[in-house]
C-alpha positions in Angstrom: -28.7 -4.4 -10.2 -25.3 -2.8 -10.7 -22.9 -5.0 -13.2 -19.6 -6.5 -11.8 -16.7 -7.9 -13.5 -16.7 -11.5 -12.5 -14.6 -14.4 -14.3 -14.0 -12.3 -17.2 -17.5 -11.5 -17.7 -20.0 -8.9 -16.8 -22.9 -10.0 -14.4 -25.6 -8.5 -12.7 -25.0 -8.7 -9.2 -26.7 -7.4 -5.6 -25.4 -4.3 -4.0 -25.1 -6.1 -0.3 -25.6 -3.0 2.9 -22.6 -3.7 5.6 -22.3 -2.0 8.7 -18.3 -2.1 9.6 -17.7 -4.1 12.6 -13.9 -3.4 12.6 -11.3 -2.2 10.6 -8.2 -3.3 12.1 -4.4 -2.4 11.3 -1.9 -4.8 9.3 1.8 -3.5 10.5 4.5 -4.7 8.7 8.5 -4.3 10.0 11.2 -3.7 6.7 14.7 -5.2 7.3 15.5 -1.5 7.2 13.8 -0.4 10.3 10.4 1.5 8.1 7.3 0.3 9.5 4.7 -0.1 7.1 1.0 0.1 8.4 -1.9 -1.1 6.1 -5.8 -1.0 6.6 -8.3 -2.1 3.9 -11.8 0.3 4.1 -14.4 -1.5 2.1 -16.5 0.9 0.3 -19.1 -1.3 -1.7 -20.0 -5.5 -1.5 -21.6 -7.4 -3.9 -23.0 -10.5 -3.9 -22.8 -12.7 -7.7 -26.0 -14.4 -8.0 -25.6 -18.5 -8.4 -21.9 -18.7 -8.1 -20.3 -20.9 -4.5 -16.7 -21.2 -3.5 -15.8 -23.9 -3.1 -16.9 -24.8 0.5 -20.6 -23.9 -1.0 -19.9 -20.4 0.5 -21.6 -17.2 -1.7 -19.0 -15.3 -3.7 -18.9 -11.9 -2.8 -17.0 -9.1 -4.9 -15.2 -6.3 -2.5 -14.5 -3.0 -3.8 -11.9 -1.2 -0.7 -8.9 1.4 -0.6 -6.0 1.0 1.4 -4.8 3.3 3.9 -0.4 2.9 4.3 1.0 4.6 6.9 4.7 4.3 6.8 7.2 5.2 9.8 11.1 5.0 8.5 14.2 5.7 10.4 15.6 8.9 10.0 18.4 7.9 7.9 16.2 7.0 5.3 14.7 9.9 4.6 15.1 12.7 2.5 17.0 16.0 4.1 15.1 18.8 3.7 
């Protein structure tokens, strides 16, 4: 059992196997015409042994990266 930093603690929690279902795209629009496109890839989940949100749920500790894609108006960028 790897250890996780939970509730400024260390606990021994279970390395949980995922298979991705979907990984979809968050796309946000600046003021200043750049689009920003965001997807979280979730490398590892954990599961904390005893601990419930707060709908009796089983916390879960997600370790991801971010892939940001970002489109901006020519005017913004810098001339070669």
């Amino acid at each position: 059992m790897p250890k996780i930093p939970y509730k400024d603690q260390e606990v021994d929690a279970t390395d949980v196997e995922f298979n991705t279902r979907r990984e979809d795209w968050n796309e946000y629009q600046l003021m200043d015409g750049t689009i920003i496109k965001m997807k979280p890839v979730v490398s590892e989940i954990f599961k904390v042994p005893n601990e419930f949100d707060n709908e009796g749920n089983p916390v879960y500790i997600v370790r991801s990266n971010n892939v940001l894609v970002v489109r901006s108006p020519d005017n913004l960028k810098k001339k070669p």
